[in-house]
C-alpha positions as CSV (number, residue, x, y, z in Angstrom):
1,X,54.5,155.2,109.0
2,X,57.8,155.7,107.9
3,X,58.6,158.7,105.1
4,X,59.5,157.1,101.6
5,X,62.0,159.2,99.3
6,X,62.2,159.2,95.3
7,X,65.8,159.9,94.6
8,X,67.3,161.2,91.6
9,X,70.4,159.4,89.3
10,X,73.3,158.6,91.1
11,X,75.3,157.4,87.9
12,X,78.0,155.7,90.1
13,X,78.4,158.7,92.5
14,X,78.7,156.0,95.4
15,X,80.3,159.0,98.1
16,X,77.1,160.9,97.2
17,X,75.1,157.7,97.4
18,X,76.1,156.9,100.8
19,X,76.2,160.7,101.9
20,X,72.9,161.0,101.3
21,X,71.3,158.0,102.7
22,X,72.9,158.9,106.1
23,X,70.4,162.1,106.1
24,X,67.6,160.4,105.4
25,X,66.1,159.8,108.3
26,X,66.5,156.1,110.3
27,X,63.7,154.1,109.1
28,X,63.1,155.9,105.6
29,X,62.8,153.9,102.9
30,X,63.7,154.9,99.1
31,X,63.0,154.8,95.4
32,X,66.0,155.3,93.2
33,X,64.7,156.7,90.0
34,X,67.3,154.8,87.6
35,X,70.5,155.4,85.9
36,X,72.2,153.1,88.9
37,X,75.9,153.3,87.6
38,X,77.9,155.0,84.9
39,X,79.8,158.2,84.5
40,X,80.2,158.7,88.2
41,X,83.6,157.9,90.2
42,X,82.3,154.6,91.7
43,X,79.5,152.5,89.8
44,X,80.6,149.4,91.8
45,X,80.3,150.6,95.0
46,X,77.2,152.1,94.1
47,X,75.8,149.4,93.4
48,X,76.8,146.9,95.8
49,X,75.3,149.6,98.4
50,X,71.8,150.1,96.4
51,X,71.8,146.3,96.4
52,X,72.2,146.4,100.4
53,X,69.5,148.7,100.7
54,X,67.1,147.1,98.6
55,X,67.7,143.4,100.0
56,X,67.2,145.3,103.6
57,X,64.2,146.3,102.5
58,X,65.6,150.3,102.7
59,X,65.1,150.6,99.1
60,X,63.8,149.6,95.4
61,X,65.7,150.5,92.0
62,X,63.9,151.4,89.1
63,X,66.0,150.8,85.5
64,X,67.5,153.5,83.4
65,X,68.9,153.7,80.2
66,X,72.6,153.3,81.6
67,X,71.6,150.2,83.7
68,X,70.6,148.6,80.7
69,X,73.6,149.8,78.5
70,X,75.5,147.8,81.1
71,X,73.5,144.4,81.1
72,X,73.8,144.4,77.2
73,X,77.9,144.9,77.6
74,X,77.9,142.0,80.1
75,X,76.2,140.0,77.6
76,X,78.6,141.2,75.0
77,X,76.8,142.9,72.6
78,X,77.8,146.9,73.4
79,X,81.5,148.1,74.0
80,X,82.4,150.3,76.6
81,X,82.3,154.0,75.2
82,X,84.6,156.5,76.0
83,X,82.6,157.9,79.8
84,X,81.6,154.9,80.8
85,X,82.9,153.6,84.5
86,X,80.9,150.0,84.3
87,X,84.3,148.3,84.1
88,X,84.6,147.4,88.1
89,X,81.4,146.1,87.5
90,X,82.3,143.6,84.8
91,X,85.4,142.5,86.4
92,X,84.2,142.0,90.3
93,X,84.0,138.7,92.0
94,X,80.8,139.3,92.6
95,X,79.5,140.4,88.6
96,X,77.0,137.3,88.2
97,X,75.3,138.5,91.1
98,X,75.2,142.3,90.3
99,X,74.0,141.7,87.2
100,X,71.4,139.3,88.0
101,X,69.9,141.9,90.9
102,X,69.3,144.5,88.0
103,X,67.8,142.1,86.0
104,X,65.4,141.7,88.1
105,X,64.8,145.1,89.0
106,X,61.1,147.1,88.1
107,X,61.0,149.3,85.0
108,X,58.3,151.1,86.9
109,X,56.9,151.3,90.6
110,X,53.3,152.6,91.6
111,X,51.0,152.5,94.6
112,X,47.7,153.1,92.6
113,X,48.0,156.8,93.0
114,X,51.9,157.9,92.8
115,X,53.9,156.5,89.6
116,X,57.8,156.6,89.3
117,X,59.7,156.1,86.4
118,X,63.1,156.8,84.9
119,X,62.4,159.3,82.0
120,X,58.9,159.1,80.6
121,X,55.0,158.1,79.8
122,X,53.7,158.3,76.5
123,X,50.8,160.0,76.4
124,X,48.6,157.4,75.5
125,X,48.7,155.5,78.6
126,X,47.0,155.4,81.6
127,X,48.7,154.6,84.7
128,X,47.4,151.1,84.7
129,X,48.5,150.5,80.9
130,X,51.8,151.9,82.1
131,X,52.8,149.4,84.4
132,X,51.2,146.5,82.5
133,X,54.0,148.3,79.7
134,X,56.7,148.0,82.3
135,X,55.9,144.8,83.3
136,X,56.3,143.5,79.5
137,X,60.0,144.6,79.6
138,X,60.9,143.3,83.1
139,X,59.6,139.8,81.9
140,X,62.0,139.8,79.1
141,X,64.6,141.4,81.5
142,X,63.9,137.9,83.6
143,X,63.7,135.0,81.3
144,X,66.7,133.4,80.3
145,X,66.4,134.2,76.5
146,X,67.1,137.8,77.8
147,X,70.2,138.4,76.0
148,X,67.7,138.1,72.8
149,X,66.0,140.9,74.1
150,X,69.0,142.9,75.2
151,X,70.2,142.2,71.2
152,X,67.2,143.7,70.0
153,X,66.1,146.4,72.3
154,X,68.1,149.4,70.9
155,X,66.9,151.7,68.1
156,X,64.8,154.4,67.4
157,X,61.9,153.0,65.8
158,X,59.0,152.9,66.0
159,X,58.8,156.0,67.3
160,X,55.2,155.8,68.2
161,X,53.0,153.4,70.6
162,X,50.2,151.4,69.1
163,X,48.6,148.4,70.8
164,X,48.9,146.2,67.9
165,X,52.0,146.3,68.5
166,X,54.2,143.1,68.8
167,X,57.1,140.9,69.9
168,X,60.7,143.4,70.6
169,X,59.2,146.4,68.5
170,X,56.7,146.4,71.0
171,X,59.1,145.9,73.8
172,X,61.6,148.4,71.9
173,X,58.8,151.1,72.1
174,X,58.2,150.4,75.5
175,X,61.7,150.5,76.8
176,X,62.5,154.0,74.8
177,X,59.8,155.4,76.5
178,X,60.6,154.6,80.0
179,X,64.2,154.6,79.8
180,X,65.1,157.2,77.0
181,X,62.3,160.0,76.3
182,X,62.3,163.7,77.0
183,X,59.8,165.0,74.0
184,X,57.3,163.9,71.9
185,X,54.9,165.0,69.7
186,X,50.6,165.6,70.9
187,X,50.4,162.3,69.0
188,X,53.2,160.2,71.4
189,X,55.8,160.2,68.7
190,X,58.6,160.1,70.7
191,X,62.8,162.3,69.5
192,X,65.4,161.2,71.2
193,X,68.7,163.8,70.3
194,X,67.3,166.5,72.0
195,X,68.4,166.8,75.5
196,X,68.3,170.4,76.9
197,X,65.5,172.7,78.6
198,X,61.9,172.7,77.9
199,X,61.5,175.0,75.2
200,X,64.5,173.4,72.9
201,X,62.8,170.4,71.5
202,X,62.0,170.4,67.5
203,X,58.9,172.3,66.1
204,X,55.6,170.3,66.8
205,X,57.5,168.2,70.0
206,X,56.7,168.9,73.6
207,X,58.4,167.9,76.7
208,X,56.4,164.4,77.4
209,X,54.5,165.5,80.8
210,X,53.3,168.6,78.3
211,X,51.5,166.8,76.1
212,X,47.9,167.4,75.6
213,X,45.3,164.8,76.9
214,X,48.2,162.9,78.1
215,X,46.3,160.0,80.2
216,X,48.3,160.4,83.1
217,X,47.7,163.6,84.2
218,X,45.6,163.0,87.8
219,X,49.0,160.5,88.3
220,X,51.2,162.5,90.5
221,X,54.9,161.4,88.9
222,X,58.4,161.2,90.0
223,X,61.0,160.9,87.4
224,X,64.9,161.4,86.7
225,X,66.4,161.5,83.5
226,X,66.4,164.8,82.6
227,X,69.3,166.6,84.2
228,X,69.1,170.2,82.2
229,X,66.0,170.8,84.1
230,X,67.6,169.9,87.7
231,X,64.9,169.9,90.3
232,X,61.4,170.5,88.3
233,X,58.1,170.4,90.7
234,X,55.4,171.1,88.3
235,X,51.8,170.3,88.4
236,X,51.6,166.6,89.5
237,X,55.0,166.0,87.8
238,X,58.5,165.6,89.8
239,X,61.9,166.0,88.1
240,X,64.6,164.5,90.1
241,X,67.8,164.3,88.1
242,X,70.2,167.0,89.1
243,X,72.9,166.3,87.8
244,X,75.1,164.7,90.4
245,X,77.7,162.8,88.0
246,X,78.5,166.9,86.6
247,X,78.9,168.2,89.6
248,X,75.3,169.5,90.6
249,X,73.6,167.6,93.4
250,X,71.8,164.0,94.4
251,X,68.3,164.5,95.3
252,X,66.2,162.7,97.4
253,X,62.2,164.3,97.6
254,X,59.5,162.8,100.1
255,X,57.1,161.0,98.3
256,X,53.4,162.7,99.1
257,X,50.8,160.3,100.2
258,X,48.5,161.5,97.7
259,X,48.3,162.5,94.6
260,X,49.5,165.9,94.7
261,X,52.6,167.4,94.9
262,X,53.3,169.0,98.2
263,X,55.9,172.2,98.8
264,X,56.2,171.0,102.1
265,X,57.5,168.0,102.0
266,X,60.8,167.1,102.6
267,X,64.0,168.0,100.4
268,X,67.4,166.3,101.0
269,X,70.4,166.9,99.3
270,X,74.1,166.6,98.9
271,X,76.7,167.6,96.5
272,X,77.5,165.9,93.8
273,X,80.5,164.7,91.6
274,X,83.2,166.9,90.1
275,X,83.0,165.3,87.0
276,X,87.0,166.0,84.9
277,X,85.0,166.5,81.8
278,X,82.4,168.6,83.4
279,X,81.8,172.2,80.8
């Protein structure tokens, strides 16, 4: 049975990209854990490869929050800001196609035992509710009103899930929790400016995988996102961004067959990006 990876953010670090898949071994296949492009030297040629992989069957991408901040540019309703590198993207021969492959990409993967995202679960869901949540989005993602979506999917409210939930606050909730969240409150109300270790989110918020009774805690997950933490194996809980676009590393982690982390398993890395603007 061949060993599949989750792999951290590449950004757009396409020499990293391509570094790292020639370690993995032969018939490996992968899980990219979101933020495709953006910030990194390359986003192009990173994507044209993760494309490759995936169409070979190598390889699925899961959706970050930079992946969509560059579908709702292509549909014109975001500018560039001042570190983005999406601009090869937007002006390649091949940008219908590009952009069509990540709309069509999951927002979440899972097996039944293993879940991978890009930042976050609330802690109301289960692992089942989860992907029913992800699946939501990626149906918008898909449909060709999607640029209706994209217009309304950024914001910070609500900042807490309820089922009774509908239409693109629902979806807006949703999204921000896959794509976006690092802490929330016991409750699942979800901050988005903090953005450094554990221990530095606001009084009454905890990192999201620390909140109590959260319904996913048997789930053994693998997600990026995060990069202050670098690589983070807690209990049933894999962090996976380290910070290759600012010069740390790309990541790639054998996924265990069941649901519980193993120190064993295989570790593959390479070095990362020396971002100019790196601190």
């Amino acid at each position: 049975m061949s060993k599949i990876y989750a792999v951290g953010d590449v950004q757009g670090c396409a020499p990293s990209l391509k570094a790292l898949v020639k370690k993995l071994p032969p018939k490996s296949k992968m899980i990219f854990l979101g933020d495709l492009v953006n910030r990194g030297p390359d986003s192009l040629g990173a994507l044209r490869h993760l494309k490759t992989l995936q169409e070979s069957g190598r390889a699925e991408c899961i959706l970050g929050n930079h992946d969509l901040h560059l579908l709702a540019i292509d549909a014109g309703l975001r500018k560039t800001k001042g570190l983005d590198t999406v601009e090869s993207i937007l002006h390649a021969p091949d940008r219908v196609e590009l952009i069509d492959w990540i709309r069509n990409r999951p927002m979440a993967l899972s097996n039944g035992k293993v879940l991978t995202v890009h930042a976050g679960v609330l802690p109301q869901w289960d692992l089942q509710q989860t992907i029913e949540c992800a699946q939501e989005v990626e149906k918008a993602l898909r449909g060709k009103s999607y640029k209706i979506f994209l217009a309304n999917m950024y914001g910070n409210t609500p900042t807490k899930w309820s089922n009774s939930l509908k239409g693109y606050e629902r979806l807006r909730v949703i999204t921000n929790a896959l794509t976006r969240m690092r802490f929330c409150s016991p409750t699942g109300q979800m901050e988005f400016e903090s953005k450094e270790g554990l221990e530095d989110g606001p009084k009454g918020y905890t990192p999201w995988f620390m909140a109590p009774k959260r319904k996913t805690a048997n789930t053994l997950i693998y997600f990026g996102h995060w990069s202050t933490l670098g690589l983070m194996r807690k209990h049933n809980v894999i962090g996976l961004d380290t910070g290759c676009v600012w010069g740390g590393k790309l990541t790639a982690l054998e996924i265990s067959e069941s649901n519980q982390d193993n120190p064993k398993l295989d570790i593959i890395q390479v070095g990362g990006y020396d971002h100019p603007l790196r601190m």
